[in-house]
FITOR-664751 format. One record per atom (N, C-alpha, C): residue in three letters; x, y, z. Coordinates in steps of 0.1 Angstrom, whole numbers, plus 5000, padded with zeros to 4 digits. Layout:
FITOR-664751
ALAXYZ;...
This chain:
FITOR-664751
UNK408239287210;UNK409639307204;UNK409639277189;UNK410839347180;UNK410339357167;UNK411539267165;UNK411139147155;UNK411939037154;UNK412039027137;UNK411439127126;UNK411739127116;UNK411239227112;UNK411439297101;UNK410539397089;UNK410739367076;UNK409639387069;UNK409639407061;UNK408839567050;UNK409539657042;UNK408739757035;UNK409639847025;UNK409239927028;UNK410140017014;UNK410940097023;UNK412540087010;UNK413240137015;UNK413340327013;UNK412540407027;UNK412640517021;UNK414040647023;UNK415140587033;UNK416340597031;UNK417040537036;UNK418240557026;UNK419640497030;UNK420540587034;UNK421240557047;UNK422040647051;UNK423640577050;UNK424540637058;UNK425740577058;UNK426040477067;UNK425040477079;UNK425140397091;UNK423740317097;UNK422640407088;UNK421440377090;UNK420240367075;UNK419240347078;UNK418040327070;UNK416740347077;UNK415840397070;UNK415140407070;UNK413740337063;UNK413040257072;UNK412140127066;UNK410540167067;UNK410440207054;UNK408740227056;UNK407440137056;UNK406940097069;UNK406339997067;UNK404940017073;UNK404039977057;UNK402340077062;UNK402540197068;UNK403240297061;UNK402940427064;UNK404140437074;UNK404540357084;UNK405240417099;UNK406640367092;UNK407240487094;UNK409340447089;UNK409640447101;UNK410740337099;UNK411440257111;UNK413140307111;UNK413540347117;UNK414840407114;UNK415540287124;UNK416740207112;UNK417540097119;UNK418440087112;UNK419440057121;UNK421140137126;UNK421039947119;UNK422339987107;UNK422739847100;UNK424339827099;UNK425039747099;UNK426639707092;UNK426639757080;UNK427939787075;UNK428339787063;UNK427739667052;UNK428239577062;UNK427839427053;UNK426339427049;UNK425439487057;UNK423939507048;UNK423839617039;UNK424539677043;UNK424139827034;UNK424139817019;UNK425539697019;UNK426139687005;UNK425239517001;UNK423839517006;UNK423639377003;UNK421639477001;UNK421639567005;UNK420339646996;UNK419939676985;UNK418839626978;UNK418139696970;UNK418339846969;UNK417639916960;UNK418340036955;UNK416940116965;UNK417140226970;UNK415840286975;UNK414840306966;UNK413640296971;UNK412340296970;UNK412040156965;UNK412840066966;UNK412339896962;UNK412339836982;UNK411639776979;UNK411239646989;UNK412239597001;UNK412439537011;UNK413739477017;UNK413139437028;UNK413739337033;UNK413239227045;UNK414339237050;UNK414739297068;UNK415739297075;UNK415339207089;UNK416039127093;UNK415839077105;UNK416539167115;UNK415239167127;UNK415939257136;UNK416039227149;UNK416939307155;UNK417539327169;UNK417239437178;UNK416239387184;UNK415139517197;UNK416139577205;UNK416839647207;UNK417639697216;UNK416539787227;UNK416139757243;UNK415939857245;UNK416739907258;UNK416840017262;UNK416940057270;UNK416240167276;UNK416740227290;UNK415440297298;UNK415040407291;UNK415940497280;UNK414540587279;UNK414840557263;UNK414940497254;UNK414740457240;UNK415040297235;UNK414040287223;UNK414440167221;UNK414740187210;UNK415640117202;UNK416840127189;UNK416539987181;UNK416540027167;UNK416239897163;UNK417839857152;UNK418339757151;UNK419439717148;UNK419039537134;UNK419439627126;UNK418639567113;UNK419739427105;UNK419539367099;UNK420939237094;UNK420139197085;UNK420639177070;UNK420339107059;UNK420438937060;UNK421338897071;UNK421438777069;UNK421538747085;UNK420238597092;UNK420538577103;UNK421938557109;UNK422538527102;UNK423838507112;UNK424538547115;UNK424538717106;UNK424938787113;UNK424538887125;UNK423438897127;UNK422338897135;UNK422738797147;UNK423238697148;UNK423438617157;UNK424638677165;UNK426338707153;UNK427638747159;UNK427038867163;UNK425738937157;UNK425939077168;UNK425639077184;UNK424838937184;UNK423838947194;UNK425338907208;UNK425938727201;UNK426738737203;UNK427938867211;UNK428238907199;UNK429339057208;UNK428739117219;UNK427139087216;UNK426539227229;UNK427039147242;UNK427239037243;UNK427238947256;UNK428338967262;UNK429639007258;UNK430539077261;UNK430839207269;UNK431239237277;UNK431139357286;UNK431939407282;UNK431339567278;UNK431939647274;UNK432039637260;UNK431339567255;UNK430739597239;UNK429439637232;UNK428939727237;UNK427339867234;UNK427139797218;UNK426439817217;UNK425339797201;UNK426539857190;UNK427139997192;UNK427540087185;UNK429039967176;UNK429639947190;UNK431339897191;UNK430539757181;UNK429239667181;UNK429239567175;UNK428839587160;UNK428639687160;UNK428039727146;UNK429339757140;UNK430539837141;UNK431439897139;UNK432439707135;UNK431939627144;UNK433139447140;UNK432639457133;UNK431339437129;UNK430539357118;UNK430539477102;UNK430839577105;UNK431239667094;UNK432939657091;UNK433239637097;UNK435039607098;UNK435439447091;UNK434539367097;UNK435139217091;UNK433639147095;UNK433639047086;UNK432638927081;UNK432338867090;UNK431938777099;UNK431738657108;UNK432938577108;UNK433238527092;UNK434338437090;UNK435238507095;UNK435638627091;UNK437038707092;UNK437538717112;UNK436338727120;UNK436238747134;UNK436438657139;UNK435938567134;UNK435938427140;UNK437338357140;UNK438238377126;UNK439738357124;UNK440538467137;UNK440338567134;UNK440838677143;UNK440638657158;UNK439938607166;UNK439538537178;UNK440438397179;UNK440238317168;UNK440738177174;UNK442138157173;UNK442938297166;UNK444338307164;UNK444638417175;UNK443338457180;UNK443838547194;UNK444838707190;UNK444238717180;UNK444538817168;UNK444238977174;UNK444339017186;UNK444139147193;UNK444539287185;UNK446239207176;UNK446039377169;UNK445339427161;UNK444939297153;UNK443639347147;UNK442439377148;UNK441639327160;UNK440539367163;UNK440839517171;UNK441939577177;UNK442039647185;UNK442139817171;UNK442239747161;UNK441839807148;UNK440939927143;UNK439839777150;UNK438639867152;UNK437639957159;UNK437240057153;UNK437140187164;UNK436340137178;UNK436540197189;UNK435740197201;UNK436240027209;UNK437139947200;UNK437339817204;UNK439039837213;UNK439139847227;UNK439939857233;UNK440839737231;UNK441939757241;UNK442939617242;UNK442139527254;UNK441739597267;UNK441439477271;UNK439839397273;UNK439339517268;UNK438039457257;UNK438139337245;UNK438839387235;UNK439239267227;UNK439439197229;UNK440639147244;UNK441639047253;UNK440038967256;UNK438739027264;UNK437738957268;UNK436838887257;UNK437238947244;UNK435838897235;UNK436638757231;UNK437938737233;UNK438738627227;UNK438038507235;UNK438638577249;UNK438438487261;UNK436738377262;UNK435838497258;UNK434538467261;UNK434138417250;UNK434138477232;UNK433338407223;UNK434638297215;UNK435838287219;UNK436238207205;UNK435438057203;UNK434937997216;UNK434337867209;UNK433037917202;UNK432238007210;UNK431238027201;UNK430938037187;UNK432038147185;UNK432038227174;UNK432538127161;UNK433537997169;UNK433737897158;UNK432737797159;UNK431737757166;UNK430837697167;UNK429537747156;UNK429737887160;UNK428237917152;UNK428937907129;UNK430137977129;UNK430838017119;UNK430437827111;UNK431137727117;UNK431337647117;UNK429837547112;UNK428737587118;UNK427537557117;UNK426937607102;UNK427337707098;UNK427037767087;UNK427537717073;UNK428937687079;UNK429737627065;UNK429037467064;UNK428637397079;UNK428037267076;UNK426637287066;UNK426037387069;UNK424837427063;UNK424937437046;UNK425937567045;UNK426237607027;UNK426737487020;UNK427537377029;UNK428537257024;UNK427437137017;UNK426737097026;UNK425437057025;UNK424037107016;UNK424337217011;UNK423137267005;UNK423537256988;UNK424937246988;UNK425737236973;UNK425037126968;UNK425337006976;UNK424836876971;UNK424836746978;UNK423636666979;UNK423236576987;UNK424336486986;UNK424836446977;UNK425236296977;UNK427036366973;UNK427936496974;UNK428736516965;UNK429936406964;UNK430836396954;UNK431936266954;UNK433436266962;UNK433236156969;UNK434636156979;UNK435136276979;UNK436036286966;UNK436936396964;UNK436636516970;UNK435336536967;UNK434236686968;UNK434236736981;UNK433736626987;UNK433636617002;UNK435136637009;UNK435736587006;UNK437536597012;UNK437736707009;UNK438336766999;UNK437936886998;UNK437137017002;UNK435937027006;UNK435337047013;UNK435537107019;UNK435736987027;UNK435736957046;UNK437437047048;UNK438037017039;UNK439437077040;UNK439437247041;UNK438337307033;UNK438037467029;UNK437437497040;UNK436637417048;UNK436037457061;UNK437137427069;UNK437537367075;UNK438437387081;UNK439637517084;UNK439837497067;UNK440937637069;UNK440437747076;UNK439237737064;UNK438237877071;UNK437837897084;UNK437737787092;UNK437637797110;UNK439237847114;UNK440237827108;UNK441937867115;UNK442537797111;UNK442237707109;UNK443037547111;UNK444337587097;UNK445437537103;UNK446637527086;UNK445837377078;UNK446437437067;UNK446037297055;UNK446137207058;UNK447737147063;UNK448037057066;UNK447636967079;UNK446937037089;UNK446436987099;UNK445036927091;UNK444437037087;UNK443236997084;UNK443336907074;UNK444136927058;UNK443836727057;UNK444036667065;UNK445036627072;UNK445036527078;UNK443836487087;UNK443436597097;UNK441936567103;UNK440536517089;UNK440736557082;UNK439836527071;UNK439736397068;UNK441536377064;UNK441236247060;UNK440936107070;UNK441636157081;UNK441636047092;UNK439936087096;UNK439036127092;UNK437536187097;UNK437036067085;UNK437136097076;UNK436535987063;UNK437135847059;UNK437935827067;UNK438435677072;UNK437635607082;UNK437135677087;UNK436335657100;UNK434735687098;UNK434535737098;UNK432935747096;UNK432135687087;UNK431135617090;UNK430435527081;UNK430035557066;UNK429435697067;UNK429035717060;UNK429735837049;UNK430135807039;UNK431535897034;UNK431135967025;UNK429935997021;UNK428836107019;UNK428036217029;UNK428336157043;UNK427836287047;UNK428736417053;UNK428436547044;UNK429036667044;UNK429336657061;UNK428336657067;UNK428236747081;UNK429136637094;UNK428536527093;UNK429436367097;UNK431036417093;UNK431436457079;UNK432636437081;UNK433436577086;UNK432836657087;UNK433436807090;UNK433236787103;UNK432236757113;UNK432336737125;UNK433236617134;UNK433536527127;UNK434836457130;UNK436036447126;UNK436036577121;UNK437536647116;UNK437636727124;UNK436536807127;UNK436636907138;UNK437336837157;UNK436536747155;UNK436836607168;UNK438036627167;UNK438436547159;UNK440136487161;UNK441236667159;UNK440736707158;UNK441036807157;UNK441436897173;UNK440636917178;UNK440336957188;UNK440636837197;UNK440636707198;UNK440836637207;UNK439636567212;UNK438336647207;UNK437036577213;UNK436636447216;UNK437436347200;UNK437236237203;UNK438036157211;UNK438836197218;UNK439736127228;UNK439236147241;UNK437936257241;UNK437636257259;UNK436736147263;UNK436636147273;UNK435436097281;UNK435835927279;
């Protein structure tokens, strides 16, 4: 199974590319969102990929960035959503944008997008919205964290406040989960500590069990 490429790009299409690597071109079906994140043809490109096979061909499905690579893989797990209809979200709207549009249960707008039915959409709500804010949510602890080790109170509050929005949440919920997260946790430097117990109180997590 082909789990990455790397070679020259010997074309670009509107829905696809074409990847030459040692002599053999690899033709793989990409999002918008990569197309517009390519090198110019005949330069170089590293795509992570998605083996699609089935019984009489196998299709290769290309992403400039793992994680998007993940919501595709994600969507496939949904019944009644083919490679084509997942390529079509992820050319339509961002991970962040899907992931808002799922956790607000947002049907008219995914139903938007071509080949995405009503009660198809109704299932992808049902099935990925923790996911889809779990993985979304993992990434912003990632970028938040990579800014800077030690950032200042403020920085972090703030922050933690931008992630949040960006998962659904209104402002006002989310400071408040913020602030009551950095009241509480020991350590009032760590990015990922305080976004995950904002997320807690948020959701309620820390009241179970």
């Amino acid at each position: 199974m082909i789990a990455s490429l790397r070679g020259t790009l010997a074309h670009i299409g509107a829905t696809f590319l074409i990847l030459d690597v040692g002599g053999v071109g690899y033709k793989v079906s990409v999002p918008v969102t990569t197309l517009n994140a390519l090198p110019p043809q005949g330069q170089t490109a590293f795509l992570h990929i998605h083996t699609h096979i089935r019984a009489e061909e196998i299709s290769l499905y290309g992403f400039s960035q793992p994680g998007d690579q993940q919501v595709f893989e994600l969507l496939l797990s949904v019944t009644g959503i083919g490679p084509k209809v997942a390529l079509s979200i992820l050319s339509a709207m961002d991970a962040d944008s899907l992931a808002r549009a799922v956790a607000a249960e947002d049907t008219k707008t995914l139903v938007r997008i071509p080949g995405l039915g009503l009660k198809t959409a109704q299932r992808l709500v049902l099935e990925l919205r923790d996911k889809l804010a779990a993985l979304v949510f993992e990434r912003k602890v990632d970028a938040l964290q990579a800014k800077s080790q030690k950032p200042p109170a403020e920085d972090i509050f703030n922050d933690v406040v931008d992630g949040l929005i960006g998962l659904g949440y209104n402002r006002n919920d989310a400071r408040k989960a913020a602030d009551k997260a950095l009241k509480d946790i020991p350590d009032k430097t760590n990015m990922a500590a305080a976004l995950k117990a904002s997320l807690n109180i948020l959701t309620g997590a820390d009241n179970k069990g």
